[in-house]
N, CA, C and O of each residue as an XYZ file, in Angstrom:
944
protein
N     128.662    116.436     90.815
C     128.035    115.258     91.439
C     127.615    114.263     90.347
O     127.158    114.637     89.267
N     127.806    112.881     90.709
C     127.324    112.013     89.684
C     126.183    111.740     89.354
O     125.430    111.326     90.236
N     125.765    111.859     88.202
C     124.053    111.381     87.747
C     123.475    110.069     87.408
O     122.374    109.690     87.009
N     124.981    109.313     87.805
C     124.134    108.308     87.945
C     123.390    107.147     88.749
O     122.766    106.149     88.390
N     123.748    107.744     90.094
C     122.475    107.352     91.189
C     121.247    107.561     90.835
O     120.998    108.710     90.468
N     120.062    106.504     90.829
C     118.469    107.042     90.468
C     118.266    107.878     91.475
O     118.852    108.277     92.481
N     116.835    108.093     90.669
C     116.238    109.529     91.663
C     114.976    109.096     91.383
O     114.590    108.504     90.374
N     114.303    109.464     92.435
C     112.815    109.751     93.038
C     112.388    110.627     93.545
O     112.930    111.188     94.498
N     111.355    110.947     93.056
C     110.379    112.148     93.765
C     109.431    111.560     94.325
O     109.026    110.541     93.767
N     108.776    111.991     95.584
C     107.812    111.302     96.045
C     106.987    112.670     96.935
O     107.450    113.391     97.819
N     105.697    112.669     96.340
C     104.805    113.758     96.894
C     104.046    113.415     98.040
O     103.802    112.239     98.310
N     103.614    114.469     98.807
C     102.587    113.743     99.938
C     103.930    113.136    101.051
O     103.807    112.160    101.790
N     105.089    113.937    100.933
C     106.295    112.907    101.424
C     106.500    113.585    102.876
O     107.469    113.128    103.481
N     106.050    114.205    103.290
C     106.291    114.774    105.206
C     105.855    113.573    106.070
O     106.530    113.303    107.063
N     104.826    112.871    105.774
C     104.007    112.104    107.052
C     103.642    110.621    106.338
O     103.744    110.205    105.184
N     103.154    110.017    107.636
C     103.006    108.311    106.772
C     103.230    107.664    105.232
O     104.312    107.373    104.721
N     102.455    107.585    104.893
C     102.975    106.437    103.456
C     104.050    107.433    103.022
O     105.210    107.048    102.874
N     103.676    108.770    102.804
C     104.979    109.591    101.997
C     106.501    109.418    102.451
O     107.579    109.181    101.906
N     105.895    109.725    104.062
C     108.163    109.834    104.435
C     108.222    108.162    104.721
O     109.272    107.557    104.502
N     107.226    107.584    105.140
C     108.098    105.738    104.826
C     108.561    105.915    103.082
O     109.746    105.665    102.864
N     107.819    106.271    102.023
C     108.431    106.170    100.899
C     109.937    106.670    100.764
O     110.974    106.103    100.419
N     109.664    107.841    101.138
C     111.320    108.330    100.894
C     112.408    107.265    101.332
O     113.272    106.689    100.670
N     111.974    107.183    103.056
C     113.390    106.401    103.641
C     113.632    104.815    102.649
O     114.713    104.327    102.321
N     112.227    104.279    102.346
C     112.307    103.166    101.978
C     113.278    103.295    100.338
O     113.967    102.371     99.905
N     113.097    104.697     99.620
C     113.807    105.170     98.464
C     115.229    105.082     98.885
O     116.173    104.668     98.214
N     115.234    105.538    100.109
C     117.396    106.443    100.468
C     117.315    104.944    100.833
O     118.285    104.529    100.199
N     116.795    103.888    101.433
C     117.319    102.556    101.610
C     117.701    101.674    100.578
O     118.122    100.533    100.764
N     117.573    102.125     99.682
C     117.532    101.856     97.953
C     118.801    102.621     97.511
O     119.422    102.421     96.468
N     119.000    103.254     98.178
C     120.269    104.444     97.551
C     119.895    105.459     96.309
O     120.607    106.202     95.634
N     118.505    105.187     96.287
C     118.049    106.318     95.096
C     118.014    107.733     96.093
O     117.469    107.787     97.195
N     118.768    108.902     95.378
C     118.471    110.246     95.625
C     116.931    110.554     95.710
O     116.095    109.888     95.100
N     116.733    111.259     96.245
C     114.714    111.376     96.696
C     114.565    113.402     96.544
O     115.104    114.309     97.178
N     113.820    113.389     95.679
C     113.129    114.644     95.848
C     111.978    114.543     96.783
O     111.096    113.729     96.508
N     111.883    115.243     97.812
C     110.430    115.240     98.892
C     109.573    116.111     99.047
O     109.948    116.711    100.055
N     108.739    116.528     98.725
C     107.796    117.408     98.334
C     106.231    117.371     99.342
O     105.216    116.675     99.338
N     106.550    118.099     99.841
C     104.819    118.691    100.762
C     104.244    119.903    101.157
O     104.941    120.881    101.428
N     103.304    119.909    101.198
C     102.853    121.510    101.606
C     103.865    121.977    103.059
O     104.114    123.178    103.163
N     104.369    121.111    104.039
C     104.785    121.070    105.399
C     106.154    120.081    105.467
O     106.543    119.625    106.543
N     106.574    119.910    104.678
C     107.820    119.087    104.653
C     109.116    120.055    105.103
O     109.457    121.043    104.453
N     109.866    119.533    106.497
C     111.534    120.313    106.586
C     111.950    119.622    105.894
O     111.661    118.572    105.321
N     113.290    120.831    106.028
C     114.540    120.302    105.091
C     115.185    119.105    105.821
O     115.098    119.083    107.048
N     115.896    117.997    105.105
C     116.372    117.260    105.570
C     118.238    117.302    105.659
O     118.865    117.733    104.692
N     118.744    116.956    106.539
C     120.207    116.794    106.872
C     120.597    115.634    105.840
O     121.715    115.157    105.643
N     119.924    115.454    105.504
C     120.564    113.817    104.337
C     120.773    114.944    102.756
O     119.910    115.633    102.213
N     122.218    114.762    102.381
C     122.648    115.669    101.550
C     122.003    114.819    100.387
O     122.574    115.267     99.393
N     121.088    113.793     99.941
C     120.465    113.310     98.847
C     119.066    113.360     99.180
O     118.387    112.466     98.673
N     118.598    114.021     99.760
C     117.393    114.380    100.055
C     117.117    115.839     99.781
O     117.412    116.633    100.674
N     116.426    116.435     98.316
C     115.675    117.657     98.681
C     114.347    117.346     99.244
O     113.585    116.390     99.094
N     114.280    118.675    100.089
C     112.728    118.726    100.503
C     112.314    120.239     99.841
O     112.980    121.265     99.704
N     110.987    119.921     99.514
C     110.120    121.302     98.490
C     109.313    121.629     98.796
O     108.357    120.939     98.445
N     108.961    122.912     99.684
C     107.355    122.730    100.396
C     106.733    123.664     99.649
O     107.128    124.829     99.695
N     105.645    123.283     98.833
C     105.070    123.684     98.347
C     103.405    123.304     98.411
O     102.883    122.638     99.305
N     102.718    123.888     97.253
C     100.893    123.080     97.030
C     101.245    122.149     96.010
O     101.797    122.523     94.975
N     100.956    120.952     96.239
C     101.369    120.077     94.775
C     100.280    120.691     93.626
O     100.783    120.807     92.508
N      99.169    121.010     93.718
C      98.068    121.101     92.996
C      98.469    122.489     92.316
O      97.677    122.950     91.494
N      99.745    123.247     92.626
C     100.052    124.280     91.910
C     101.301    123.788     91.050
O     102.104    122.886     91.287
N     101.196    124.776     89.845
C     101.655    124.527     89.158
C     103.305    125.085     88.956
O     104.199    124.766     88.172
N     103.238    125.780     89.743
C     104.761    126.178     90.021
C     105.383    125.666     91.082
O     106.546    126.026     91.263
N     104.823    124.801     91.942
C     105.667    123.929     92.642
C     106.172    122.469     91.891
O     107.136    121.761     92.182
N     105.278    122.316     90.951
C     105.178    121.218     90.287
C     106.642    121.494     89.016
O     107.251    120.550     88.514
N     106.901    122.745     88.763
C     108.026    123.267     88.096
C     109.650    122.852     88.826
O     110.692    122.276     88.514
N     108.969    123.656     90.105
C     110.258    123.732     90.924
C     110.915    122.529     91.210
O     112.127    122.344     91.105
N     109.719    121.376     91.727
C     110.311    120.166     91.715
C     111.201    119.191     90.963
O     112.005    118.360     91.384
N     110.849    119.510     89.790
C     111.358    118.908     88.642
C     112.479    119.596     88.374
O     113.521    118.987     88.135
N     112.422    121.046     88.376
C     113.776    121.474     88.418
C     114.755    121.502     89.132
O     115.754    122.049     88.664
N     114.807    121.058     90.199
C     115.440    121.009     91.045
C     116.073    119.542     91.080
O     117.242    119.431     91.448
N     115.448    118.577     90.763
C     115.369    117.333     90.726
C     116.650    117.114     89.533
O     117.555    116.302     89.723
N     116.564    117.920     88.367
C     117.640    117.961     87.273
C     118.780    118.852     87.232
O     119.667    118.756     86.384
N     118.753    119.631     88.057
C     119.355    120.693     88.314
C     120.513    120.072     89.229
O     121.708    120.018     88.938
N     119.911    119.624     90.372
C     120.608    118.916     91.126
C     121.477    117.436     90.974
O     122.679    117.174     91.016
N     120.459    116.755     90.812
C     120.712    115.355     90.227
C     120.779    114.527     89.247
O     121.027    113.330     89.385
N     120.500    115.262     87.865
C     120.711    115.211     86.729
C     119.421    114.384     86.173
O     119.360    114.412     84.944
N     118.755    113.920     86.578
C     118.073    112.674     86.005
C     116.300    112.746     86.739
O     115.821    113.709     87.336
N     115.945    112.051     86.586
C     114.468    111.395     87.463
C     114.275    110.164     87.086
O     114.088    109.982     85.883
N     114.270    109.262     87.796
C     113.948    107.296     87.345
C     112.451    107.448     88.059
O     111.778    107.264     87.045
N     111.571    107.637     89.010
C     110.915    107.498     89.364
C     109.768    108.567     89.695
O     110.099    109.691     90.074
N     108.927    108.349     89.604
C     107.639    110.186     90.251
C     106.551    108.491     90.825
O     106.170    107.488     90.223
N     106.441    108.947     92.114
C     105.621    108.383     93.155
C     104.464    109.495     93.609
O     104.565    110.166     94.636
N     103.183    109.592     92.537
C     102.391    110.359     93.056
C     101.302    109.857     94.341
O     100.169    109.381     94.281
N     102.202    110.197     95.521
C     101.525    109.885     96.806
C     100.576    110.673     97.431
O      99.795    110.251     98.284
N     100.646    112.211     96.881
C      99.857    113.114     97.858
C      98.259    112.614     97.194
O      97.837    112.143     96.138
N      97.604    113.120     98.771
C      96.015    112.958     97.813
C      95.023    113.884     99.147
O      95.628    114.133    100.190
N      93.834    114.248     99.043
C      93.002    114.226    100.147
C      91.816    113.077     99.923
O      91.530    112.317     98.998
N      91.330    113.318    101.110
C      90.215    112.089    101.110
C      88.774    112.914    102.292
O      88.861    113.180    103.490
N      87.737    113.091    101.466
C      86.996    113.656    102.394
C      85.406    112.747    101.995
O      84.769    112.697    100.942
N      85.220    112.261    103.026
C      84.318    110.948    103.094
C      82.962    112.163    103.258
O      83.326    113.187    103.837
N      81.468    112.143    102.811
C      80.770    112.460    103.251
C      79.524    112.311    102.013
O      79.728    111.926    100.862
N      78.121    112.751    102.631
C      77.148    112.365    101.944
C      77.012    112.809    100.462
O      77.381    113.983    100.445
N      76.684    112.455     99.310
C      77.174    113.467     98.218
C      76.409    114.815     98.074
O      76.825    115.766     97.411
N      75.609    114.795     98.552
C      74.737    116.547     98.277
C      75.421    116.967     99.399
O      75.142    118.164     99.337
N      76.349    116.814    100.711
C      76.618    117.962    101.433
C      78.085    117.986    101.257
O      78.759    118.056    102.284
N      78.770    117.932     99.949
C      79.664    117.988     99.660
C      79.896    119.602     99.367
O      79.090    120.183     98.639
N      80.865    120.219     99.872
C      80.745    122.215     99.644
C      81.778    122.096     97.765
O      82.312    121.149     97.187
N      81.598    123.720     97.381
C      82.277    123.873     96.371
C      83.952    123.939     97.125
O      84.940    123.671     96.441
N      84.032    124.220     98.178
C      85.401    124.181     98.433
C      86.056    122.751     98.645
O      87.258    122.615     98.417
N      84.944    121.208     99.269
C      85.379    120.307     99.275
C      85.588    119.773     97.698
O      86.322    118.786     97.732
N      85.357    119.961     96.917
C      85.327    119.830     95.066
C      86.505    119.901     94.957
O      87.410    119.080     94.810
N      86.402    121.495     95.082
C      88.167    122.264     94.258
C      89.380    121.646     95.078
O      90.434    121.304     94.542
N      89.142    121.551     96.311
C      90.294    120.860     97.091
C      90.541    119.398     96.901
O      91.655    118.903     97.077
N      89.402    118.656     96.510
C      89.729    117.619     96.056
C      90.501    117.582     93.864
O      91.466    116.974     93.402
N      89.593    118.415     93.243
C      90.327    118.414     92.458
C      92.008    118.867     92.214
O      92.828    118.304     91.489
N      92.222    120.246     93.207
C      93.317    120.611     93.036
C      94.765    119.723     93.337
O      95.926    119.752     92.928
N      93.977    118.945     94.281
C      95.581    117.634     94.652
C      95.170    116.723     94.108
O      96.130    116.185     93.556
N      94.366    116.240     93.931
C      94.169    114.634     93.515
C      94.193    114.677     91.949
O      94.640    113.729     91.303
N      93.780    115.620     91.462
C      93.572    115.636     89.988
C      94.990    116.472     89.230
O      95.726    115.872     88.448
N      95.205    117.941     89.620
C      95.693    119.061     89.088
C      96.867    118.260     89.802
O      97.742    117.948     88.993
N      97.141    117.806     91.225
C      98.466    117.697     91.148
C      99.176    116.561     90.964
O     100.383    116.452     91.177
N      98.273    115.503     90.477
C      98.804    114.637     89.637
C      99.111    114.875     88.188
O     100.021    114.245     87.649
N      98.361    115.794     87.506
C      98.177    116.278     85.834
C      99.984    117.095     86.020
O     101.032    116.758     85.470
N      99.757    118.044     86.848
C     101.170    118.814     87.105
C     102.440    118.395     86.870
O     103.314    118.686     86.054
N     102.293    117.368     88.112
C     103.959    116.858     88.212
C     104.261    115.508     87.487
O     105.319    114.953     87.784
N     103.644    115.068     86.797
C     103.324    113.677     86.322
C     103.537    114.224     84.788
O     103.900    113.277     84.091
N     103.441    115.322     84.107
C     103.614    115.976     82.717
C     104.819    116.279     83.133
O     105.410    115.647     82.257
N     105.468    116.631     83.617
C     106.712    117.600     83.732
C     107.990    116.490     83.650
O     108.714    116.262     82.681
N     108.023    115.823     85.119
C     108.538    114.228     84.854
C     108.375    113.849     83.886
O     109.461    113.739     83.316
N     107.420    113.489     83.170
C     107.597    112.461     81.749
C     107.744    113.287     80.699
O     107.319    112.686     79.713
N     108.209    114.580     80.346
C     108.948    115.265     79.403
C     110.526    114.955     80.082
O     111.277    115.346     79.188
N     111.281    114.511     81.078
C     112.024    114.313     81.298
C     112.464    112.728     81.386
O     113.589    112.263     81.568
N     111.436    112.175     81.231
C     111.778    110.617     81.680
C     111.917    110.594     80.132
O     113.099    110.578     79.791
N     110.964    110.588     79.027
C     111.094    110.566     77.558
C     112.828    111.086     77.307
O     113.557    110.265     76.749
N     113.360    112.278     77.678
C     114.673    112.618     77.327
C     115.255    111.423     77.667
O     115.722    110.927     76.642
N     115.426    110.798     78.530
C     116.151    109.533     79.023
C     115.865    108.771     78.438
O     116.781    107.950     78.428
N     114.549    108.256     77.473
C     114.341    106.724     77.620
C     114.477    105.557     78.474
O     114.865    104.400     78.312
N     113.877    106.474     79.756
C     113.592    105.197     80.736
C     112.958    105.924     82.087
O     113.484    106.950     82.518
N     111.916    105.396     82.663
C     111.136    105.899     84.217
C     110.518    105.172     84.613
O     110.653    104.097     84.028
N     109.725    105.165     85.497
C     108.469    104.822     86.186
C     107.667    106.003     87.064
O     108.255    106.940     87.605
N     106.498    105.832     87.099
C     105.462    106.275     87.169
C     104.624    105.975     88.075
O     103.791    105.531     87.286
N     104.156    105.846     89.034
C     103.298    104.920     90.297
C     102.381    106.123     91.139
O     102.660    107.172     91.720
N     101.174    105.374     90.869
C     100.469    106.562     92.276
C      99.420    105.761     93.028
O      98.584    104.938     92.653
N      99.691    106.193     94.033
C      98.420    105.863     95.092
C      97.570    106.532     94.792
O      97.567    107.737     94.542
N      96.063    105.140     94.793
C      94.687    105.726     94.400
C      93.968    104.849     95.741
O      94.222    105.107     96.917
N      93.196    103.964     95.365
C      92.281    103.722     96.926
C      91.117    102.262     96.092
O      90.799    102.373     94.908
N      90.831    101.524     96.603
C      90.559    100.448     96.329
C      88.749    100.621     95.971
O      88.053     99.937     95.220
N      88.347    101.884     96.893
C      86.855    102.151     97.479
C      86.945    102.962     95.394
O      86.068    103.807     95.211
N      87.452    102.813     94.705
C      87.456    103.361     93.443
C      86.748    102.392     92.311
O      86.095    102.747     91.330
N      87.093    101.012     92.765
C      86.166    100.020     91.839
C      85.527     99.139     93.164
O      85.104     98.055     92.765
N      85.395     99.281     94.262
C      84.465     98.459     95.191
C      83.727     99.346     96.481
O      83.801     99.321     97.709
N      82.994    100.122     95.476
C      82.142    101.392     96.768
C      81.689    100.200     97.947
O      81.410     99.006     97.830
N      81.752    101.038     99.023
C      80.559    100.033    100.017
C      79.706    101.031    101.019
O      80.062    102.033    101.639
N      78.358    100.311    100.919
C      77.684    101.228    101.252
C      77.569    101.471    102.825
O      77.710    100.552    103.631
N      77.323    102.682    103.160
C      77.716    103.630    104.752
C      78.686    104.228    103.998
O      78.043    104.973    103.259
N      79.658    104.332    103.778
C      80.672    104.773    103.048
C      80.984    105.803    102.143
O      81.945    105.628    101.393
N      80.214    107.046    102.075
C      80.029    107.684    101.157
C      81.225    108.328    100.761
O      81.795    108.944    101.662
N      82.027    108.347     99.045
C      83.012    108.631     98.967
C      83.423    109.173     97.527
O      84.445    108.996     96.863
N      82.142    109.970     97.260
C      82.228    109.787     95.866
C      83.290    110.905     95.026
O      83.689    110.899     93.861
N      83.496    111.674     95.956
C      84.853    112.356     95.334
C      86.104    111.425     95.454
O      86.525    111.182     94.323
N      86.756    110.893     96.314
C      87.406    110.331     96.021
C      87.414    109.186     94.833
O      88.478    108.966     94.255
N      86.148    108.411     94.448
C      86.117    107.956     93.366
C      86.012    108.520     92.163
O      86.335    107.923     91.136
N      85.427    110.044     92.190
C      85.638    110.893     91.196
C      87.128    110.969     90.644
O      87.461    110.474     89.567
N      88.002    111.658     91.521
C      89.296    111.711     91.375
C      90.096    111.027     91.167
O      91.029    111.330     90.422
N      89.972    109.722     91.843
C      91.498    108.706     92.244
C      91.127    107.246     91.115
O      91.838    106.429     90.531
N      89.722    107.467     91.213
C      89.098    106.335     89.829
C      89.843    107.152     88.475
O      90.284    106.395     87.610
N      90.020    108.744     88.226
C      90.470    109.107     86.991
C      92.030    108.334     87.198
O      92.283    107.193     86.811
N      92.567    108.852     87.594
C      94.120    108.411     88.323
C      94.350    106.827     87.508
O      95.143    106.465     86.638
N      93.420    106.231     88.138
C      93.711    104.699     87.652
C      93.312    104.944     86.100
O      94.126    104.424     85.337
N      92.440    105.496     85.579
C      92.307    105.440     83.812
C      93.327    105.732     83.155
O      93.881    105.230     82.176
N      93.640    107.140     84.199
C      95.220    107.912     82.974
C      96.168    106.939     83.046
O      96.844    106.750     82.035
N      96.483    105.901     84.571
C      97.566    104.937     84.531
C      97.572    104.189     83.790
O      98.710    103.897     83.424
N      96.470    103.446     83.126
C      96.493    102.772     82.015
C      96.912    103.291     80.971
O      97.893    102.907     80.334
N      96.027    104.436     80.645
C      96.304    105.208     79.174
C      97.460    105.424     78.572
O      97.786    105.171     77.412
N      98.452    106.223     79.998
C      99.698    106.625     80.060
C     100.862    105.411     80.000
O     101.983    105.759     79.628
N     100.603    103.736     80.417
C     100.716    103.201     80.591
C     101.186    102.650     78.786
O     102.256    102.168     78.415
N     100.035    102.929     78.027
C      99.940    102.463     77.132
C     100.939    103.817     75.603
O     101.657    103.812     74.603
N     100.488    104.346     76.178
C     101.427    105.468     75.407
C     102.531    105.958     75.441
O     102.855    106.880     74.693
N     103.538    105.280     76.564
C     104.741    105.165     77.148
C     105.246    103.925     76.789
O     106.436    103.735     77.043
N     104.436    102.785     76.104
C     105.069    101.161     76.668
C     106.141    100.458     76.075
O     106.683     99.384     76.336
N     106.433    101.907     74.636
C     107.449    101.549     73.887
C     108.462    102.524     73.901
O     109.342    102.592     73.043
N     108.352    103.269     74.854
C     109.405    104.860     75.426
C     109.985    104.398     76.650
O     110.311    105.213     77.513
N     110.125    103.311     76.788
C     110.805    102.713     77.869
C     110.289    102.892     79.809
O     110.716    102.563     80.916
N     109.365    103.479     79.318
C     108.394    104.462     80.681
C     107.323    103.428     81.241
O     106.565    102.963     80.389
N     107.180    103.065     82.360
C     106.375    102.530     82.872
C     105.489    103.132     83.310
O     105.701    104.338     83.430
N     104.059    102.587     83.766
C     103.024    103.354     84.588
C     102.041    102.731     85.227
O     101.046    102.317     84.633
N     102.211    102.612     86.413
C     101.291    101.493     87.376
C     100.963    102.579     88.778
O     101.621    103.580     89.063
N      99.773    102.049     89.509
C      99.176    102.947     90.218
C      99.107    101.378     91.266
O      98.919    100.236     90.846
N      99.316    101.792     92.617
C      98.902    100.407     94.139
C      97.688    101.278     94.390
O      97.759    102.497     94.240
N      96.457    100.605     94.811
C      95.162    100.840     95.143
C      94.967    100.232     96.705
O      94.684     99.072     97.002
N      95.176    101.232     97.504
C      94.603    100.494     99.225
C      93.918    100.163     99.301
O      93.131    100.452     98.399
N      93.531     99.455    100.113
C      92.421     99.400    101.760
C      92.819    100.814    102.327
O      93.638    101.673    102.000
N      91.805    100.668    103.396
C      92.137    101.546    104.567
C      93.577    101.062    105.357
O      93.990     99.965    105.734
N      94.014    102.171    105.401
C      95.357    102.147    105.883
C      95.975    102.955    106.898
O      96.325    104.104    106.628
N      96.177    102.357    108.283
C      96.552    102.844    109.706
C      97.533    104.281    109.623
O      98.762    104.238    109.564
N      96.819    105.398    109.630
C      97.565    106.506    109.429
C      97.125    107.492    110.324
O      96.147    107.012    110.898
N      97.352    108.662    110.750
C      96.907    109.021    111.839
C      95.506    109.857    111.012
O      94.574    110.306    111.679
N      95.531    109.915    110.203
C      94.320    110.700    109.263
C      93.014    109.920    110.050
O      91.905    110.421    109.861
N      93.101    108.803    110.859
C      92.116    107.513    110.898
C      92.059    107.500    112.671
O      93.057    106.881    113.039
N      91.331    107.916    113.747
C      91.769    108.358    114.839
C      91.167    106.562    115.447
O      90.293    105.810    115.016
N      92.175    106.450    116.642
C      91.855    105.153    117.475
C      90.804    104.588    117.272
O      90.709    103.470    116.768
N      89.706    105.421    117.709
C      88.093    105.074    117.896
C      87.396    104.219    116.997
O      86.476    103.419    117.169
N      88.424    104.780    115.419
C      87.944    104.332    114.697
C      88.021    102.713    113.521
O      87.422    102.122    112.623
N      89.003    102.683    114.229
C      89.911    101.255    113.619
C      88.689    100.075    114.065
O      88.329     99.518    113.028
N      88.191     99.707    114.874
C      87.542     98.788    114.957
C      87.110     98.424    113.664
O      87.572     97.513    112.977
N      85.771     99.552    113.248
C      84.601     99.675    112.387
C      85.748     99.694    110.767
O      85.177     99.332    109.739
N      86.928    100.016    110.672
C      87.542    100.467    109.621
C      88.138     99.015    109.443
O      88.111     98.565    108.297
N      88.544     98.421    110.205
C      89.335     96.857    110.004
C      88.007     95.793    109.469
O      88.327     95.040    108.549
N      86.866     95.704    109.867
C      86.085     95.302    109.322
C      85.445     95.608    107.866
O      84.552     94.863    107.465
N      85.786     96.447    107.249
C      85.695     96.555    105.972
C      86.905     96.002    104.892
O      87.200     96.260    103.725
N      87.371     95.204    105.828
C      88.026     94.204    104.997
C      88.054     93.059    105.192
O      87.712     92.755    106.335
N      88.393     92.042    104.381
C      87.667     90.815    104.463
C      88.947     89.862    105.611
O      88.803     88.902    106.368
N      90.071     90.658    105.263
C      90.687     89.564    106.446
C      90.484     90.672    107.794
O      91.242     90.561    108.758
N      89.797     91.349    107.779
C      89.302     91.596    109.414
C      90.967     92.988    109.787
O      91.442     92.922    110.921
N      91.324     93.573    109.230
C      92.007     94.260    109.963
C      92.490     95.472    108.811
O      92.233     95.370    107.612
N      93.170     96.526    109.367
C      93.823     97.878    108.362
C      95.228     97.156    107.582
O      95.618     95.990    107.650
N      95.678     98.062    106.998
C      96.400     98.134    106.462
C      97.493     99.035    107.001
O      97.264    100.185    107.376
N      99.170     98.242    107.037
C      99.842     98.850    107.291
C     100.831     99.759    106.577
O     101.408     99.352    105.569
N     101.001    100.726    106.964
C     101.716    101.885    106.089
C     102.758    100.627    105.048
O     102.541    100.392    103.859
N     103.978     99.913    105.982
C     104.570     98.956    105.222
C     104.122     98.468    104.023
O     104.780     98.414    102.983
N     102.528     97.967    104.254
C     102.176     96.824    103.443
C     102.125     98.018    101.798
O     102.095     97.338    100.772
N     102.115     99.531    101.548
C     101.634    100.441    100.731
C     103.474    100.833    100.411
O     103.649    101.285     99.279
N     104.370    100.740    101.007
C     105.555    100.636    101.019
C     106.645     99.527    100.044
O     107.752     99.695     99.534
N     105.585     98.234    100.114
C     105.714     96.850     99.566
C     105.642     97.157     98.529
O     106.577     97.416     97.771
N     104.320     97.189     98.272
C     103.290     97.301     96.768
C     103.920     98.511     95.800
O     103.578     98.428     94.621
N     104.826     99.663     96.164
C     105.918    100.600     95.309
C     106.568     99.557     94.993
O     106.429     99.043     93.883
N     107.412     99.057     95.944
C     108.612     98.542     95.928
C     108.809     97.363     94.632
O     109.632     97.025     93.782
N     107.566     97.044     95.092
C     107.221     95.509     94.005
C     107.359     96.281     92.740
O     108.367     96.098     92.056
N     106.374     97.191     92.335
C     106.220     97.618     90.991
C     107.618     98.168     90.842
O     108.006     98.042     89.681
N     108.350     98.642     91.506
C     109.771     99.748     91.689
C     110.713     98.689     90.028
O     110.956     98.928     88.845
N     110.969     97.281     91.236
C     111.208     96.239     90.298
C     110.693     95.611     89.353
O     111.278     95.080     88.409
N     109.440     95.652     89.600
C     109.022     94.302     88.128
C     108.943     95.022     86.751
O     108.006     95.658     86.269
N     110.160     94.756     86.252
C     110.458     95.321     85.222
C     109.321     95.091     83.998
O     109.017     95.937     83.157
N     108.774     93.735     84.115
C     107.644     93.672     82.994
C     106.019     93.938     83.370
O     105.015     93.349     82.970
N     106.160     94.961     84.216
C     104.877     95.292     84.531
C     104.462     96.907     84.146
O     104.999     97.949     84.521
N     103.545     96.738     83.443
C     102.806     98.377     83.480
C     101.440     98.193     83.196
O     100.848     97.114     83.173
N     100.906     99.479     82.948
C      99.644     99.399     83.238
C      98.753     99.185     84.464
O      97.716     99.845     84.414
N      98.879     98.556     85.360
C      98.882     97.451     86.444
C      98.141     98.238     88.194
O      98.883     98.708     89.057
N      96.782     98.190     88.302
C      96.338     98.022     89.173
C      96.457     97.711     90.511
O      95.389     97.606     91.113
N      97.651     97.505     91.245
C      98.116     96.498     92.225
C      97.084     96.713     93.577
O      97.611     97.317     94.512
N      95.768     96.308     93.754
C      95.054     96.269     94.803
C      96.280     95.791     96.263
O      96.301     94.561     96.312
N      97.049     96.299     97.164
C      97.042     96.222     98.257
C      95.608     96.221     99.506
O      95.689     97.105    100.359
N      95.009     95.760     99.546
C      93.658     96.070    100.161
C      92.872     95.084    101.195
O      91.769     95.338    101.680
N      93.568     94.025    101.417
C      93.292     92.991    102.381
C      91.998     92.256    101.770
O      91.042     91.980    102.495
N      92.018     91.981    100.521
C      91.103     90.881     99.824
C      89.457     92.264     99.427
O      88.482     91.956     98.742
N      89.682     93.758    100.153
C      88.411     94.409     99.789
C      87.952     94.426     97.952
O      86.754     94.358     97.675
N      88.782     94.500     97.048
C      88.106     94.317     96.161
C      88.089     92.980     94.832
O      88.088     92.811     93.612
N      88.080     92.441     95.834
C      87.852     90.842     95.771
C      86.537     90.584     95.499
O      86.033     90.006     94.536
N      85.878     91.251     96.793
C      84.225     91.222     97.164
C      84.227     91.449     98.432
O      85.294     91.753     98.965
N      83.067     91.356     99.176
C      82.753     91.708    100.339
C      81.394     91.093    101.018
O      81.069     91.426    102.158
């Protein structure tokens, strides 16, 4: 098989922002590695699916191997998976911690090292992860401080990594939401959730679809923050 179709991996890839990523990838004609704790296999012969824990470290193997094994290459790692558990900070449990560290942290550290020992062989990748906007613009009712624990590191290493890649031909940029219409977010609640943004409404899976896509191309961009967020960290 030829290696030289790009390839993408994209985690968090069974349900909203993840499987719009993929299709929006195979609409691209890039080969897609798909990776979730609950992800089927797909009938599209350029599609693996890997169900695994991203936050482990041997799924984080498999992926990558499979990814070269198969398709010779990796152009892209879209770290999409994440959890998000909103609540007061003292009634946060040791299990809401580790579960937030183990995906948001460990399984970005995981598959994000493994890829860029492979993107370096190439001299050339990109790098992109969804983090969350509530990371540099807390608002208060809102309590969220693990996720700013976690997804605020996310945006530091994107810089860092950003910067220690910028002459290895490797890019590294992270899109930062709003709240974004996913079923994680039940009916009831969209009213009160569209108002925490300044143009008055959510965010659509698309609009987090865009904001890859953009960075996918702009070849002279890294480092790069891309707030998708409907003007929230603007101000409020």
């Amino acid at each position: 098989m030829s290696n030289e179709q790009k390839v993408a991996i994209i985690t968090g890839a069974s349900q909203g922002i993840g499987a719009a990523l993929v299709k929006a990838y195979r609409d691209r004609n890039y080969r897609v590695v798909a990776t979730s704790r609950s992800i089927k296999q797909s009938a599209d012969a350029d599609i693996i699916a890997i169900a695994g824990d991203i936050g482990d470290a041997a799924t984080a193997d498999r992926v990558v191997k499979e990814a070269i094994s198969r398709f010779g290459r990796i152009d892209t790692l879209v770290n999409n998976a994440g959890i998000f558990t909103a609540k007061p900070f003292v009634d946060y449990t040791a299990e809401d911690f580790a579960a937030n560290i183990a995906t948001n942290v460990a399984g970005f550290f995981q598959i994000t090292q493994r890829a860029a020992v492979e993107m370096l062989k190439q001299g050339s990748g990109h790098i992109v992860s969804i983090t969350t906007s509530l990371v540099d613009h807390a608002i208060a009712g809102v309590p969220t401080v693990l996720a700013n624990l976690t997804k605020g590191g996310i945006n530091s290493a994107t810089k860092a990594l950003a910067m220690e890649y910028a002459v290895k031909g490797i890019r590294v940029n992270a899109v930062s939401p709003g709240i974004i219409k996913t079923p994680m977010h039940p009916l009831a609640t969209h009213e009160f959730l569209a108002g925490l943004h300044p143009v008055k409404r959510m965010g659509e899976i698309r609009d987090i679809v865009e904001g890859v896509l953009y960075l996918e191309s702009a070849s002279f961009v890294t480092g790069e923050i891309l707030h998708v967020d409907g003007g929230q960290s603007a101000g409020h």
